[in-house]
C-alpha positions as CSV (number, residue, x, y, z in Angstrom):
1,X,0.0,0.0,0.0
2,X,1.5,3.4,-1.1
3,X,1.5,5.9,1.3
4,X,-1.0,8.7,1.3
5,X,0.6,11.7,3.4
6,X,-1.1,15.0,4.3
7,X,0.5,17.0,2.0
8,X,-1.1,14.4,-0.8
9,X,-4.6,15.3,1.0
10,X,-3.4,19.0,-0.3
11,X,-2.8,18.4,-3.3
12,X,-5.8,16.0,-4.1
13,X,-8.1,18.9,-2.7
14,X,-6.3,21.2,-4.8
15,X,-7.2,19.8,-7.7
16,X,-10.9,19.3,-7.0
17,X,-11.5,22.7,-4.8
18,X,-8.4,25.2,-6.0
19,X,-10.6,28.3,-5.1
20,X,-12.3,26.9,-1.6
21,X,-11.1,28.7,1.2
22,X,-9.5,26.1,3.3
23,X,-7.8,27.8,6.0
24,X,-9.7,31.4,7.6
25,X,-8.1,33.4,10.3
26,X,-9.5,36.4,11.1
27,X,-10.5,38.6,8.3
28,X,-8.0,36.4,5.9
29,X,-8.4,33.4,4.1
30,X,-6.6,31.1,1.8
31,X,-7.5,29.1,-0.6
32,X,-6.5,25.1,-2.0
33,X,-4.5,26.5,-4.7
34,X,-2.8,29.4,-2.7
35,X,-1.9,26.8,0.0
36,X,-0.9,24.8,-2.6
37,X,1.2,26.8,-4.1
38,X,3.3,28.9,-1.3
39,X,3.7,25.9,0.5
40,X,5.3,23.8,-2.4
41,X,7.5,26.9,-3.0
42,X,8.8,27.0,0.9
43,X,9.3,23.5,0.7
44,X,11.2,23.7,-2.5
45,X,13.3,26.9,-1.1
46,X,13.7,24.8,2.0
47,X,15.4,21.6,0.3
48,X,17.6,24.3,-2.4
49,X,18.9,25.6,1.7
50,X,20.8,22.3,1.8
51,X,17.9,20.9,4.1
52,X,17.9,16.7,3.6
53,X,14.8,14.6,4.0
54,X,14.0,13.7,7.9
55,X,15.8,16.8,9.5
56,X,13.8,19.1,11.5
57,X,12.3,22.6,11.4
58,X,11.3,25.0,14.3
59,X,7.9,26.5,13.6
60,X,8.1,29.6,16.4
61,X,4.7,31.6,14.8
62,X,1.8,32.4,15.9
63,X,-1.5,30.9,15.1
64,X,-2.1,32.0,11.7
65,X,-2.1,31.2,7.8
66,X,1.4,31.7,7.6
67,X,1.9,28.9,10.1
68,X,0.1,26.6,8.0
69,X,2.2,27.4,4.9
70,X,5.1,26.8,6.9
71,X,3.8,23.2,8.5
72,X,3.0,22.2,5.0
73,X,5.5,23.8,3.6
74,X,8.1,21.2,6.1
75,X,6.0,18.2,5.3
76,X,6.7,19.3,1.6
77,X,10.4,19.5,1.9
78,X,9.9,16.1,3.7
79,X,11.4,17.3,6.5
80,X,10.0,16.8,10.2
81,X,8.3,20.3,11.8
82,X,8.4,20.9,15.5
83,X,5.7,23.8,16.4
84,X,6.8,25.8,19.1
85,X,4.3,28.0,20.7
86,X,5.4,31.3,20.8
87,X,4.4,32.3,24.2
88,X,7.9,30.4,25.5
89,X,10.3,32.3,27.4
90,X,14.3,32.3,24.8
91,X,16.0,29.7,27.4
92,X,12.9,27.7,26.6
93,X,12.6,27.8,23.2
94,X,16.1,27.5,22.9
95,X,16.0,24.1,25.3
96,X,13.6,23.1,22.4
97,X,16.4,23.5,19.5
98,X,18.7,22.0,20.8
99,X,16.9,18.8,22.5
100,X,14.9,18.4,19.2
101,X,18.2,18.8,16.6
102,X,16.2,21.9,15.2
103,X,18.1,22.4,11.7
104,X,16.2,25.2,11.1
105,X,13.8,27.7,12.7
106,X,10.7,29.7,10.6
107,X,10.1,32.2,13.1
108,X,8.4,36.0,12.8
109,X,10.4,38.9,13.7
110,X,9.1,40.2,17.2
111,X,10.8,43.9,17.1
112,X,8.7,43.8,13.4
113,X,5.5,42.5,13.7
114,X,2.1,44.1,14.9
């Protein structure tokens, strides 16, 4: 039996629902093929970073769409994503990294965002 993985769910969906909104927060929305699309080119920029299959990404965002791309966007670049809620404390967060081998960490800019 092949595997059937959730970013194949994506895709499948995409194909029969590319305008649905599939993922609302607040005002915003997304759609199948938007999804689609900015997660398959995080997970492509991801693996061109030198990122191999089964290494593991810190997702330090808040609840929102752009978490979502960046989950899928992981599973995409068949890599292994560890959310990390952002209300942590840095010696926290940083006892995360480093116990879970974090190669990477997606993570919003605090002194930047709203």
């Amino acid at each position: 039996m092949k595997p059937f993985l959730v970013q194949h769910f994506l895709e499948k969906s995409c194909r029969k629902y590319p305008d649905k909104v599939v993922v609302a927060h607040g005002t915003q929305g997304i759609c199948f093929a938007d999804l689609y699309e900015k997660s398959g080119a995080l997970g492509y920029g991801l693996r061109r970073s030198g990122l191999d299959r089964g290494e593991r990404i810190g997702i330090l965002l808040d609840k929102s769409i752009a978490q979502v791309v960046a989950l899928l966007g992981a599973l995409r670049a068949e890599a292994v994503f560890v959310l990390i809620n952002s209300i942590l404390k840095e010696d926290q967060v940083r006892h995360i990294l480093n116990d879970c081998g974090i190669k990477l960490l997606i993570a919003a800019d605090r002194r930047t965002a709203s």
